[in-house]
C-alpha positions in Angstrom: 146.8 102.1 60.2 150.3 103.1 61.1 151.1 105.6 63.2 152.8 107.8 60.8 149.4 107.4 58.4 147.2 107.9 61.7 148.5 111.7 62.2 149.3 112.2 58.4 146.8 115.6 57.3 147.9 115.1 53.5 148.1 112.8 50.8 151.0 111.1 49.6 151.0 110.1 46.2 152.8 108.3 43.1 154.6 110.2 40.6 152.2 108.0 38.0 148.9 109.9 40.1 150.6 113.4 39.7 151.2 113.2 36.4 147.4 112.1 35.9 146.5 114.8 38.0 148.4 117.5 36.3 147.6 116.2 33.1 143.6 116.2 34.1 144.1 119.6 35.5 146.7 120.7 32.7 144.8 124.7 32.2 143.0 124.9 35.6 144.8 127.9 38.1 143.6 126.5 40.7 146.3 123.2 40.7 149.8 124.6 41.6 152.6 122.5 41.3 155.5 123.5 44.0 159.0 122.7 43.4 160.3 123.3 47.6 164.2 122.5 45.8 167.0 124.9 45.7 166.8 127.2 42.8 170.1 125.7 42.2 168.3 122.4 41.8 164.9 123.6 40.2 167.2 125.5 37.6 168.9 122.2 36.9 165.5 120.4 35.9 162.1 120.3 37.4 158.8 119.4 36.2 157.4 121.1 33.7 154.9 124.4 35.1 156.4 124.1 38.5 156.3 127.0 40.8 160.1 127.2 43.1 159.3 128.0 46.6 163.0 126.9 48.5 162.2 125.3 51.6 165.7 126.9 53.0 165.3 130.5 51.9 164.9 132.2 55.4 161.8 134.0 54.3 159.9 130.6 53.2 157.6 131.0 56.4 156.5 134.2 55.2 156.4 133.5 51.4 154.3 130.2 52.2 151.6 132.2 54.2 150.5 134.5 50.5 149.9 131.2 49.0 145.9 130.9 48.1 144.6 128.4 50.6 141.9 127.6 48.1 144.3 126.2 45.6 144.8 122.8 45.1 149.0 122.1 45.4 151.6 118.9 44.1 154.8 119.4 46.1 158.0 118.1 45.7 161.5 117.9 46.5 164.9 116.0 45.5 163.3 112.7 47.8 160.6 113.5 49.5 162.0 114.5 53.0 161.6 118.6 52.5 158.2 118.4 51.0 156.6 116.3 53.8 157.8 119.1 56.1 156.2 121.6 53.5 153.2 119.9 53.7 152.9 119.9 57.4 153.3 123.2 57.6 150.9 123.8 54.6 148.1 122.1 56.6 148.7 123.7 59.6 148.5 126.8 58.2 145.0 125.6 57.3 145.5 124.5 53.4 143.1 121.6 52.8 144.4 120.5 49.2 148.0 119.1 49.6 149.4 116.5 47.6 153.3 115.3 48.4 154.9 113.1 45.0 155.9 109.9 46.8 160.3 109.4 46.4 160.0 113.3 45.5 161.8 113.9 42.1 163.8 111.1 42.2 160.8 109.0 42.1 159.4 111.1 39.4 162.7 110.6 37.2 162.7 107.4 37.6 158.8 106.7 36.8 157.8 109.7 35.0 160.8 110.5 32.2 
């Protein structure tokens, strides 16, 4: 196990595994999918039922804390850099259902459309 894996509290996975996952979960409220982008980016194109929640808003701390802990969440960014961070915070906030798309939406472009 590497170290980075070792300490890792969420799951990484592959745009291919979102997509079955959102497309199992298509009508349940209880998946969120959470575009962490810009609204600049996330107006230029996102995936499709994504929530924005911009990682460099100054009130993302607070806005992050009304999330429903119970939810299960698919986050993503441009590459993958601000939703790890996301997701760290997510689980130390005590969320238990955090899923990071691996090469963010880049890697979902390029596997996914």
């Amino acid at each position: 196990m590497s170290e980075n894996k070792k300490y890792q509290t969420f799951k990484t996975i592959s745009p291919s595994d979102a997509l079955k996952l959102i497309k199992e979960h298509k009508n349940d409220q209880n998946l969120v999918i959470l575009d962490v982008r810009t609204p600049w980016e996330f107006s230029d194109n996102h995936i499709e039922g994504a929530v924005n929640l911009d990682y460099t808003d100054p009130d993302f701390n607070e806005q992050i804390k009304k999330l429903d802990k119970t939810k299960y969440y698919i986050i993503y960014c441009k590459s993958g850099m601000r939703s790890v961070k996301v997701c760290e915070i997510l689980k130390k906030l005590g969320f238990t259902h955090v899923y990071n798309i691996k090469e963010g939406f880049k890697g979902w472009k390029s596997k996914i459309d």
